[in-house]
Each structure stands twice: as structure tokens, then as C-alpha cells.
N, C-alpha and C positions, 0 to 999 in steps of 0.2 A: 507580435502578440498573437497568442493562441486564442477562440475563442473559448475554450474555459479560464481563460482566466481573465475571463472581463468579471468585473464586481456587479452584483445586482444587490440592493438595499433593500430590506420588506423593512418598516418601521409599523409597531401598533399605531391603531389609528385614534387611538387619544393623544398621543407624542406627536402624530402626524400634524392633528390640527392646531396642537400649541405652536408646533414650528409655525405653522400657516400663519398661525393670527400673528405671532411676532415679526413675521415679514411685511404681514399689511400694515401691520404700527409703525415699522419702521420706514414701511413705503410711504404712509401717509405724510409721515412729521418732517420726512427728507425731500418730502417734491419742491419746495421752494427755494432750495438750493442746488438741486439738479436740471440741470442746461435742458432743454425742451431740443434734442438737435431734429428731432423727426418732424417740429412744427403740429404735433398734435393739441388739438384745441379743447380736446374732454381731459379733465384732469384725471375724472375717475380712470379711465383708459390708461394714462401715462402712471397713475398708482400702480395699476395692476401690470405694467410692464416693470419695474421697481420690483416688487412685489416679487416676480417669477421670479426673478435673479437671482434674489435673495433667498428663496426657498431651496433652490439649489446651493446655495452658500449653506446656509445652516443646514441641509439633512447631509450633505459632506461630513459636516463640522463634527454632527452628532454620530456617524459612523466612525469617523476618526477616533470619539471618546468612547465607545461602545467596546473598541477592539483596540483601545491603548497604542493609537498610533500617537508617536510622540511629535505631529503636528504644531507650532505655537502660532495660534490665531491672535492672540491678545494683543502679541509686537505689529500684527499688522492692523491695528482696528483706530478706525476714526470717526472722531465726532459726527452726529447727524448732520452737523453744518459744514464739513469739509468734505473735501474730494476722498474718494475710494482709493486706498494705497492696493496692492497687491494681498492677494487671501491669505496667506499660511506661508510660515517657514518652517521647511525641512534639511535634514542635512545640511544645514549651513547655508539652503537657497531659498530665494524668495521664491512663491508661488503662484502663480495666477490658475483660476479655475477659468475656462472655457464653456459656458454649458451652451448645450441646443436643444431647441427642442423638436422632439418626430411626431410624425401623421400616419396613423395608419388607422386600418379598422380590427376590431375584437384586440381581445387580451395580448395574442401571442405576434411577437416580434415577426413578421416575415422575410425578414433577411436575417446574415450572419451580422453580430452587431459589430465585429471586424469590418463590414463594409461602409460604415459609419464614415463620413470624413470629418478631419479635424481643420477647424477653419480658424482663424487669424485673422484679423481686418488689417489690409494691407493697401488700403486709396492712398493714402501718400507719404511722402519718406516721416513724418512724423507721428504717424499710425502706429497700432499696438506691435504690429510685428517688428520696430521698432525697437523695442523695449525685450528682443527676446535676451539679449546679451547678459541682462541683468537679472533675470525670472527662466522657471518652468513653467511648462503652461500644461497643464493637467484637462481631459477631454472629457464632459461627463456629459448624459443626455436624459432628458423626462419627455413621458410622453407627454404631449400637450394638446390633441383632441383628436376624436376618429377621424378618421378620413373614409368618405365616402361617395361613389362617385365623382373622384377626383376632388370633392369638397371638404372642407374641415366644418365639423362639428361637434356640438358636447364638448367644449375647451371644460380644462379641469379644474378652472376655478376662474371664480368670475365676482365684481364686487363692484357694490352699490355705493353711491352717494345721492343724497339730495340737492335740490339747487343749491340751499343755503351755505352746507359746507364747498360745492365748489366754489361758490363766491368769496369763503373765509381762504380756499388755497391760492383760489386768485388771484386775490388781495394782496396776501403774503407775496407769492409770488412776484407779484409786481412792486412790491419793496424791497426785493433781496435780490429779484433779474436773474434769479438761478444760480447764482454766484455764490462760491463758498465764504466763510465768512473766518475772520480772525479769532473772534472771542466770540462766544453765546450768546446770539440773538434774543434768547427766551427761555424761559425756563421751561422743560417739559412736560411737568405737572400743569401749569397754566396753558401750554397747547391742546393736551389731553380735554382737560375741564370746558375750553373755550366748543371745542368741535363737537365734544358728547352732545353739549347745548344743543346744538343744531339738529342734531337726530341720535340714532343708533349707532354705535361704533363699536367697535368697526362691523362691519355688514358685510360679510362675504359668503360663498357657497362653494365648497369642495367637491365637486359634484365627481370624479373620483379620486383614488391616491395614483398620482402614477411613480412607477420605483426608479427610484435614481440607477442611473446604469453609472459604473465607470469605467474608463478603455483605457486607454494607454496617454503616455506624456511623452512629450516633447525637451530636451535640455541640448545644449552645445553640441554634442558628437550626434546627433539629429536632425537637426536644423537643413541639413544640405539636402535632406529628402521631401521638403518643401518645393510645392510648383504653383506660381499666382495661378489661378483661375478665375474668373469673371467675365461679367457680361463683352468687354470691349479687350479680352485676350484669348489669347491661342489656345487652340483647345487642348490645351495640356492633362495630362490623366484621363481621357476621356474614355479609353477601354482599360483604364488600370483601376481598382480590381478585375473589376469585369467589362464586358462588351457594352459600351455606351453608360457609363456612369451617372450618367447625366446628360443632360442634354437643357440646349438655351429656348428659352419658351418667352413670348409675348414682345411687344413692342422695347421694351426695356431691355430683353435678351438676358432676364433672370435664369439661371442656372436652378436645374430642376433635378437633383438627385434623388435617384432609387424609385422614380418614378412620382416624384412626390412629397418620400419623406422629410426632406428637409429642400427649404427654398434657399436662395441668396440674390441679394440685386446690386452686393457689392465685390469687388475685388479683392480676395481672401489669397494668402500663403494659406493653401494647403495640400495634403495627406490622405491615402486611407490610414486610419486606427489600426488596421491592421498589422502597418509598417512598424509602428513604435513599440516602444517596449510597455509593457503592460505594469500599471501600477502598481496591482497586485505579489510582482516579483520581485518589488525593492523592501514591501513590507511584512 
């Protein structure tokens, strides 16, 4: 993949915020059937990690319909109370989106976004990389706050609860154990009505837009250009693109690419973006 042919998204920013807030509704209504695996204790926190995911899912979804890519999201879309099947089929494949998100400071990208790596979680043999046989797995990235002085600041959207509704997620929570569910726990409308009570809803801040980038993918005749990397393996890829791609940082031995732009503290199959073929050239 060339870098002109990475996809950059500009979306107006009244379409922007519709996406937003339909990510936060759907983050709110689906927390108590999403596994807690991080052990975070603020619900509001574990919304807005929901939340990111999902915004990258849908400004996809919406560049897909913008430009007639013949995409079908619908065959893969599940219930608020069931597990997450795979994004989109194309050509005949299922889909998985990959996003990540980058750290830098001001507007402009300072690397080639070729130098991006596509990461996989790959801790144990029943891990996503697992599952590549069956799916593509498509590489996209948002920014997700400056970086400065080595620090992350200004994250690009950020969202409020009250006590009272986290006590209503909690609740929940603690009747459903995160666990998906067979038939409809509840009707929507009544979830809606129940949490408005409690305050403002939803309550978020976009404090900027950042554009969906997209790079290259991943399918069967690619796969073998995959190399684990993480904290407790060999330093594989470590001058491919460039001279030290990375490097392992802190007690953890967190993998610390492009100086920054992106962390990891687990064992990923991957790539530079570079390597793959660019989405752009299948559509």
C-alpha cells in the first residue's frame, strides 16, 4: 500500500455528532451485557470505551453509503443484548474492522500513515487472530488526543454520568453479569425513559472531530506477513519500517510505537499497513 491510497474521511460536523450520540446510546444500553474484561470500576469510563468503537464502526459504515460501496452491515448486526458478530460482508467475506487509536500533537499526521501497524490480539490460541480463517480484518485509525510532552491530552470526546445513573448501570449490570442474553431483557423505550429520569442523556462533549483514516487489510494470501509482538516476545519487526519502530517501555514492557503514537501491553499478530494491500484498491 501506497500512501496515497490511504482513505481519509472529513464527515460534516452535524452528521458527525448524530453518529456520536448514536454510539453513546448504544454504548449506554449495551454496558450490562458487555464482559467488564479490563475490571474498570467507572461505568461512565467503560461507556466511553463502547462508545469509541462504535464511532469507528459507524463513520465506516457511513463512508461506505456515501460512496456506494456495496458493504452489507445489516447480515452482521446484533441485538444490544448479544455479542458482537463480525462488521460487514463484502465479496462474499466477513469483515472485522480493527480500529486504533493515535496520539500526537496539532492537526497534521507526523509520520507516513503507512507506518501505522496493524495489530490483532493474539494472547492465546482462542484470540481474535484466531478467527482470521474465517474474516478480513480491515485497519482504520482516529485520532484520539494530543500528545504532548509525551502525554495524552484533549481526548476527543468525553462523557458524563451522574451517580444516580451509574447506580441504574450497576444495577443492571449486576442482573445480567455482562452476559449476553437469549431473548430481550427489556424494552428500549423503557431503558431510555428509566435513565433520562436520572439526569441528562446522554451528556457527552466532542471536543474535536477526528477523521477516520483507512489503510490497508488483511485476508488469507496475507496472513503469513504477520509477526507476534509484545511485551514477553522477540523483538520482531523492530527496524521494519524503520529503525526502532518501537520500542518496550515501563515495568510491563508495553510496546511503544512511533514514539508514542500508539501503545500496546498485549501480544498482537502484527504488520506495518504498509505491507497490505490498500482498501482503497479493491473499491
Amino acid at each position: 500500500m501506497r500512501e496515497n491510497e490511504v482513505i481519509i474521511v472529513n464527515i460534516a460536523s452535524d452528521i458527525y455528532k448524530r453518529i456520536v450520540r448514536s454510539a453513546v446510546d448504544y454504548a449506554i444500553l449495551s454496558l450490562p451485557f458487555t464482559i467488564n474484561r479490563m475490571k474498570i470500576p467507572n461505568e461512565e469510563q467503560r461507556a466511553l470505551n463502547i462508545a469509541k468503537g462504535k464511532i469507528a464502526e459507524y463513520l465506516f459504515q457511513y463512508y461506505c453509503v456515501q460512496h456506494k460501496i456495496q458493504a452489507d452491515f445489516k447480515s452482521c448486526t446484533t441485538p444490544f443484548y448479544q455479542i458482537d458478530k463480525k462488521d460487514f460482508m463484502l465479496n462474499g467475506r466477513e469483515w472485522d474492522i480493527k480500529n486504533n487509536f493515535i496520539y500526537y500533537e496539532g492537526d497534521s499526521f507526523p509520520h507516513p500513515y503507512t507506518h501505522l501497524p496493524a495489530l490483532v490480539p493474539n494472547r492465546h490460541k482462542k484470540d481474535q487472530w484466531s478467527q482470521k480463517e474465517t474474516a478480513n480484518y480491515l485497519f482504520t485509525f482516529l485520532k484520539g488526543a494530543d500528545l504532548k510532552n509525551g502525554k495524552r491530552v484533549k481526548e476527543f470526546l468525553t462523557l458524563k454520568m451522574n451517580s444516580k445513573q451509574q447506580t441504574f448501570l450497576r444495577e443492571l449490570y449486576s442482573t445480567f453479569q455482562g452476559m449476553p442474553q437469549k431473548h430481550k431483557p427489556f424494552e428500549i423505550g423503557w431503558f431510555q425513559k428509566e435513565y433520562k429520569v436520572l439526569g441528562t442523556h446522554p451528556l457527552f462533549e466532542l471536543n474535536f472531530q477526528p477523521k477516520l483514516i483507512i489503510t490497508g487489510f488483511a485476508n488469507p494470501q496475507s496472513y503469513d506477513l504477520f509477526e507476534n509482538c509484545g511485551p514477553n516476545v522477540e523483538n520482531n519487526l523492530l527496524n521494519d519500517p524503520i529503525p526502532n519502530w518501537y520500542a518496550k517501555k515501563g515495568k510491563r514492557n508495553s510496546l511503544k510505537f512511533l514514539n508514542g503514537v500508539i501503545w500496546t501491553t498485549i501480544k498482537n499478530a502484527t504488520v506495518p499497513v504498509g505491507k497490505l494491500e490498500a482498501f482503497s484498491a479493491i473499491i
